[in-house]
C-alpha positions as CSV (number, residue, x, y, z in Angstrom):
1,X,107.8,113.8,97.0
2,X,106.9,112.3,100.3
3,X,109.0,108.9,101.9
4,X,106.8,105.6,100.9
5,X,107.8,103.8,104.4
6,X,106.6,100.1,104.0
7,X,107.6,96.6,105.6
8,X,111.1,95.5,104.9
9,X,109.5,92.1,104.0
10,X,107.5,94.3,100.9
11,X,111.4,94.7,99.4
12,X,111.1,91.1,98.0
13,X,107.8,91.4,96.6
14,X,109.2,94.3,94.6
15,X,112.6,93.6,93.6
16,X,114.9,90.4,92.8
17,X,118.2,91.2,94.8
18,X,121.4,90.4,92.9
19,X,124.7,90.4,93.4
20,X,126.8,93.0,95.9
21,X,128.2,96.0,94.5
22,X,129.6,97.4,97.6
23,X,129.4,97.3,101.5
24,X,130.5,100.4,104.3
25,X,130.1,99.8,108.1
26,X,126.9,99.6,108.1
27,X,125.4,99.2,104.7
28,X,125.6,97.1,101.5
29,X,124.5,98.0,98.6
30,X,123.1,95.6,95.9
31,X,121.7,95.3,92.3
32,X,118.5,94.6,92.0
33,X,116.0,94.2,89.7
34,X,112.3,95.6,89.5
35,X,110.3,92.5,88.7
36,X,107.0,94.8,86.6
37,X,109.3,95.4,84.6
38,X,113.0,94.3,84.8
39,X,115.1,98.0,85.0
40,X,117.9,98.2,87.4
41,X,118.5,99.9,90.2
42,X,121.0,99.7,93.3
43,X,119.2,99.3,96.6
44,X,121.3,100.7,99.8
45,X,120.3,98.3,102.6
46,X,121.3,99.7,105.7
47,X,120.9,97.9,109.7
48,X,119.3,99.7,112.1
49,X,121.2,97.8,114.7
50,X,124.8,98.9,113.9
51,X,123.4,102.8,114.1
52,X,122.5,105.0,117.1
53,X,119.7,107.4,117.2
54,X,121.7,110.0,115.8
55,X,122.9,108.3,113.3
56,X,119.8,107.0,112.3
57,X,118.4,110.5,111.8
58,X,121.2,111.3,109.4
59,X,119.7,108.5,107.3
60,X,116.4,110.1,107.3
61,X,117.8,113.1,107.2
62,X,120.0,111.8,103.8
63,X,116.5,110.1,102.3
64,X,114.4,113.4,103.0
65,X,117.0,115.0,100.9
66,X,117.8,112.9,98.3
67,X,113.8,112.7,97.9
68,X,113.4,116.7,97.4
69,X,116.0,116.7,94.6
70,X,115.6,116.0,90.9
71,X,119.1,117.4,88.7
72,X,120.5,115.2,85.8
73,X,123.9,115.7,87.4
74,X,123.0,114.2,91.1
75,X,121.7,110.5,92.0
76,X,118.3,109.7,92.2
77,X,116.4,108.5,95.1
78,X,113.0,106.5,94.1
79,X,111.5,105.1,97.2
80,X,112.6,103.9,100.6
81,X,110.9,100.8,102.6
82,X,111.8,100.9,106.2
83,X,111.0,98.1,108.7
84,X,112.0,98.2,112.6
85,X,115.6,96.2,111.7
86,X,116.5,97.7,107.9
87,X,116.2,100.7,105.7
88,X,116.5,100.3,102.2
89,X,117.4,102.9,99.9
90,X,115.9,102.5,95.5
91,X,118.9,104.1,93.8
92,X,119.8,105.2,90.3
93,X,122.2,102.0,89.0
94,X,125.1,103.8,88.4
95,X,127.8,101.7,86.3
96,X,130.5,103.9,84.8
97,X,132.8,104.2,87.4
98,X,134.3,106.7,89.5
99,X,135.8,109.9,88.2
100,X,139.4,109.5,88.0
101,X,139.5,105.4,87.5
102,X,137.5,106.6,84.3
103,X,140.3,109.5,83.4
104,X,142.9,107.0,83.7
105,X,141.0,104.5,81.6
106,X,141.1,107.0,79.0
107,X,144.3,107.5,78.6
108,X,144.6,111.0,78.1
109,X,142.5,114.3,79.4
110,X,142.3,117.7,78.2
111,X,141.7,120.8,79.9
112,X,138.7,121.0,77.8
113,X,137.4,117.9,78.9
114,X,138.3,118.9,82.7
115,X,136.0,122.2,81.6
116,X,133.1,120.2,80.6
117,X,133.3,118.1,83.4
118,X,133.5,121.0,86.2
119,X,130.6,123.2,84.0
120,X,128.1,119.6,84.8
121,X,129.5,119.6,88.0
122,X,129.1,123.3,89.3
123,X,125.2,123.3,87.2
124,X,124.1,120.4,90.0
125,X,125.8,122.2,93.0
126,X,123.8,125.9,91.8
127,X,121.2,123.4,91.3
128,X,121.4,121.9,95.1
129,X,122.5,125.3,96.6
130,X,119.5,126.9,95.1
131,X,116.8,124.7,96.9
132,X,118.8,124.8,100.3
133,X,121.3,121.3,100.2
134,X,124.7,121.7,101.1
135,X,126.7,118.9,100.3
136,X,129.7,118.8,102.4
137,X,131.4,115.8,101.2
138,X,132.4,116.4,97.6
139,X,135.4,114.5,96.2
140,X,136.2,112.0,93.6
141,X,135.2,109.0,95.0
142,X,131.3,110.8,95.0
143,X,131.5,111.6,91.7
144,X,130.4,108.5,89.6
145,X,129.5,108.4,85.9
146,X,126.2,106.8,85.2
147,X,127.4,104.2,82.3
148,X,130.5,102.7,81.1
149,X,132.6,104.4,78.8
150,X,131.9,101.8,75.7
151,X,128.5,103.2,76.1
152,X,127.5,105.5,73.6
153,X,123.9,106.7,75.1
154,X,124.7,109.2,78.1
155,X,128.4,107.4,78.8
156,X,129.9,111.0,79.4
157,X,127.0,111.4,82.5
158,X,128.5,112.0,85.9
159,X,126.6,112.0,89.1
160,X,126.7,113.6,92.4
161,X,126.3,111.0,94.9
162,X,126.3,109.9,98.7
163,X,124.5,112.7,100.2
164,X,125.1,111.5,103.5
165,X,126.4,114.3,105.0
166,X,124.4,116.8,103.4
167,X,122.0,119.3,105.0
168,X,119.8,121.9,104.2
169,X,120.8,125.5,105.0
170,X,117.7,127.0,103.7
171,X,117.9,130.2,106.0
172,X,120.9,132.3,105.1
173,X,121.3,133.7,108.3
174,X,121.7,129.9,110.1
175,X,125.2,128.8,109.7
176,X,126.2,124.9,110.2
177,X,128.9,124.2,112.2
178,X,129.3,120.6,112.3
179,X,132.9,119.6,111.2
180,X,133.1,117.1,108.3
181,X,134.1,116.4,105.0
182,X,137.1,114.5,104.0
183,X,140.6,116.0,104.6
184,X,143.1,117.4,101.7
185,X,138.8,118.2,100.3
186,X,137.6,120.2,103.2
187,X,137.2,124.0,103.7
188,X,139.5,125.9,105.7
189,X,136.3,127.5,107.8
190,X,135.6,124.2,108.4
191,X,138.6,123.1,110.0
192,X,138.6,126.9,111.9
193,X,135.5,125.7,113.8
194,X,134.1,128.9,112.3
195,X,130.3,128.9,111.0
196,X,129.8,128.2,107.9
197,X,127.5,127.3,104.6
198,X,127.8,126.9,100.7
199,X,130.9,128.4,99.8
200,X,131.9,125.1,101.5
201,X,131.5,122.8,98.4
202,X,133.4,125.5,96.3
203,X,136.3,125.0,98.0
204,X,135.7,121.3,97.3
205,X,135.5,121.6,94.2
206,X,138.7,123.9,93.5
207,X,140.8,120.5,95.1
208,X,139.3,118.6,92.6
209,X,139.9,121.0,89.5
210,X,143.5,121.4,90.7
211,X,144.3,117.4,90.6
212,X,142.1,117.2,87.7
213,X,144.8,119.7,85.7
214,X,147.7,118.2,86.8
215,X,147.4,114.9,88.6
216,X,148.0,115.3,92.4
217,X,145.9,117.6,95.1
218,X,147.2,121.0,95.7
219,X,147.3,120.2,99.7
220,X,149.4,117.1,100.9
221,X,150.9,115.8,103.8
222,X,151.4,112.6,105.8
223,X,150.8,114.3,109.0
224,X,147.0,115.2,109.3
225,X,147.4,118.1,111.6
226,X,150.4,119.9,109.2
227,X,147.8,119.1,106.4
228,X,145.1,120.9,107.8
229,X,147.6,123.8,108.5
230,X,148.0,124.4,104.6
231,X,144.4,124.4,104.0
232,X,143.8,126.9,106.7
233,X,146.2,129.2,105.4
234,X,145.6,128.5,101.7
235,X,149.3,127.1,101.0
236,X,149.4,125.1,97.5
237,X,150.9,126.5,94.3
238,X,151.4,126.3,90.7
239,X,154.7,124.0,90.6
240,X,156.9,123.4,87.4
241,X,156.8,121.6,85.2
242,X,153.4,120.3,86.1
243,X,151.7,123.5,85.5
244,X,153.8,125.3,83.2
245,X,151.5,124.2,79.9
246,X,148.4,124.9,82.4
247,X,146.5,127.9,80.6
248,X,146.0,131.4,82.8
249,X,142.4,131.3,83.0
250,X,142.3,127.5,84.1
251,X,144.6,128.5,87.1
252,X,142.7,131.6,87.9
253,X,139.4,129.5,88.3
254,X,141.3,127.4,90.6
255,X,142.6,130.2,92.6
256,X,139.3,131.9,92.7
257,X,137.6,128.6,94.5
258,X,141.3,128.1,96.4
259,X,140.3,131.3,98.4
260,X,140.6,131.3,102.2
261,X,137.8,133.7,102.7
262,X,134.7,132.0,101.9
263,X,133.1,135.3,101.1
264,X,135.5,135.9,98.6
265,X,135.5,132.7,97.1
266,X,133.8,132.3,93.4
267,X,130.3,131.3,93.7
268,X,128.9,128.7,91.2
269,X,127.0,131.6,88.8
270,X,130.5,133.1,88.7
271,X,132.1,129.8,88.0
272,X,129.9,128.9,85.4
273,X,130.7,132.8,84.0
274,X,134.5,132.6,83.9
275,X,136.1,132.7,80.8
276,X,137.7,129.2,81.3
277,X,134.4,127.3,81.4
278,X,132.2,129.7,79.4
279,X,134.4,130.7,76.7
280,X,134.7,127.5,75.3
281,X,137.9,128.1,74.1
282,X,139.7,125.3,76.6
283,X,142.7,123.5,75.0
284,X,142.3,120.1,74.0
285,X,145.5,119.3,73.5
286,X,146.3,115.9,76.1
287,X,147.5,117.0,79.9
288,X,149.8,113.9,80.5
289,X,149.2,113.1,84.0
290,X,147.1,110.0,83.8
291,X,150.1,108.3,85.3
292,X,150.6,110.4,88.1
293,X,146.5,110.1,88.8
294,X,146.8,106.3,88.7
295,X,149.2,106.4,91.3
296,X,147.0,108.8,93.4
297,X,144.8,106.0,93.1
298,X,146.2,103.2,93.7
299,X,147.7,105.1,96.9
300,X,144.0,105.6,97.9
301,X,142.7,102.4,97.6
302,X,145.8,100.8,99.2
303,X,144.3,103.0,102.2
304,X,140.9,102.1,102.0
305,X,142.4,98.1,101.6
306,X,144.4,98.9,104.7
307,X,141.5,100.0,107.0
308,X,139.6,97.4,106.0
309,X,142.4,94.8,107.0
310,X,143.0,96.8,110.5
311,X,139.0,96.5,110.8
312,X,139.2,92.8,110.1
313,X,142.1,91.7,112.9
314,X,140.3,94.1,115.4
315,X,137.2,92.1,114.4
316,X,139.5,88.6,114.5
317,X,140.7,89.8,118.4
318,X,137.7,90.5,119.7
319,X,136.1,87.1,117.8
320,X,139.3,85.5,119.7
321,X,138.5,86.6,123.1
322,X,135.1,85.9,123.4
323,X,135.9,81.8,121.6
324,X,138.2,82.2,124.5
325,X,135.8,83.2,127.6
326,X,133.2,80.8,126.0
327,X,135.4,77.8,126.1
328,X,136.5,78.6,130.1
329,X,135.3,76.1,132.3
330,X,132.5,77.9,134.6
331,X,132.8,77.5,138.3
332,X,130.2,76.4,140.1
């Protein structure tokens, strides 16, 4: 599937662009609608003038990625139109919400659901392994279900999405080293500055089946740097009584993608294998933590709202200063 690069103005002749649905430092994304014949997508429009050249090839690199993969489980790419000031992006219209705002919508969650959920999840990672993407940045906030829970057609869907930071690793013997990912998600090889590849998005994927079971990450603290000493050393537990109703295989799945040694850790064929996700025997009965996951995140987006102010009165200052230089009196 090659890129279909065309004139930023084309956009317009192709789609009605609607309403905002979201906006990053140097994208927004919108609906829109295709006017042949009226389905939705979201188009990611991104300027070319907040990015350097780097950063610009991470968005090419990002399309040429999204463009070679096709899994029921990840976002899809249609077609990209690039002029020499924008890049937009034709997404998959995802409307149901990110993972845990949808958990905690529910009301209640099972470790049979949390089963289900990791068995899609782990099917689109083998999936993106398999043809050489790495995605480096799994966490909640990138896994988004494609339709509203009222919905009865595909409403239990969820998505992989923002491939931003993916890469391909198609030969095994050339390890990434680039440090990324998002911290209390990121592997400990990672944050050793050691090479590393796949086994990566395991360990990403153990964090989120540990809050998933019990309602808070397994690796927490307020300092960044004693943080990132836990995850290097593997320190997190099983503590009562948040875990004492938790079945044995459930917690050996986690411990098996919780493993400091990236060679050791479970690969996604053996995750799909374990008991706990093939065996369909996964109790139903209702976890109780929805209240501690709302709190986990409302603490989050308190966060994100907090940047964003901080951004804002940097952006006000700076605003300020130059009002202030403008409105000197020049001497002649």
């Amino acid at each position: 599937m090659g890129n279909k690069l065309v004139k930023a103005g084309e956009v317009n002749r192709h789609y009605d662009l609607k309403e905002t649905l979201g906006t990053g430092s140097f994208a927004t994304v919108k609906r829109a609608i295709r006017k042949k014949d009226k389905r939705e997508f979201a188009i990611k429009i991104i300027k070319k003038s907040k990015l350097n050249e780097e950063e610009l090839a991470v968005v090419h690199d990002e399309v040429n990625i999204m463009h070679s993969i096709e899994h029921e489980n990840c976002v899809m790419l249609y077609e990209m139109f690039e002029s020499n000031k924008k890049v937009f992006m034709v997404l998959e219209l995802l409307e149901g919400g990110e993972l845990f705002d949808r958990i905690v919508a529910r009301g209640s969650y099972s470790e049979s659901d949390a089963s289900a959920l990791i068995k899609c999840i782990v099917s689109a990672i083998e999936y993106l392994h398999s043809v050489g993407v790495v995605h480096r940045d799994l966490k909640p906030e990138n896994l988004i279900y494609a339709n509203p829970m009222s919905s009865k057609k595909n409403a239990d869907i969820i998505k992989i999405t923002d491939f931003g930071l993916a890469k391909y690793n198609t030969d095994k013997s050339q390890r990434m080293s680039t440090a990324c990912g998002t911290p209390g998600y990121v592997a400990p090889e990672v944050l050793k500055n050691e090479k590393y590849g796949p086994p990566v998005d395991m360990w990403s994927i153990g964090v989120i089946l540990y809050i998933l079971l019990c309602g808070f990450p397994p690796f927490y603290h307020e300092s960044t740097s004693a943080l990132y000493k836990q995850i290097k050393g593997g320190k997190y537990d099983f503590p009562d009584p948040y875990w004492t109703e938790i079945s044995k295989t459930a917690k050996s799945l986690v411990a098996g993608l919780l493993t400091v040694d990236p060679n050791k850790r479970l690969t996604p064929r053996q995750v799909l294998e374990h008991e706990w996700i093939a065996g369909g025997n996964a109790s139903s009965n209702p976890l109780g933590h929805t209240k501690r996951l709302r709190l986990m995140q409302l603490k989050r987006k308190l966060r994100r709202g907090v940047k964003c102010i901080i951004a804002l009165n940097k952006f006000k200052v700076a605003l300020e200063k130059v009002m202030e230089t403008e409105s000197e009196p020049r001497s002649r």
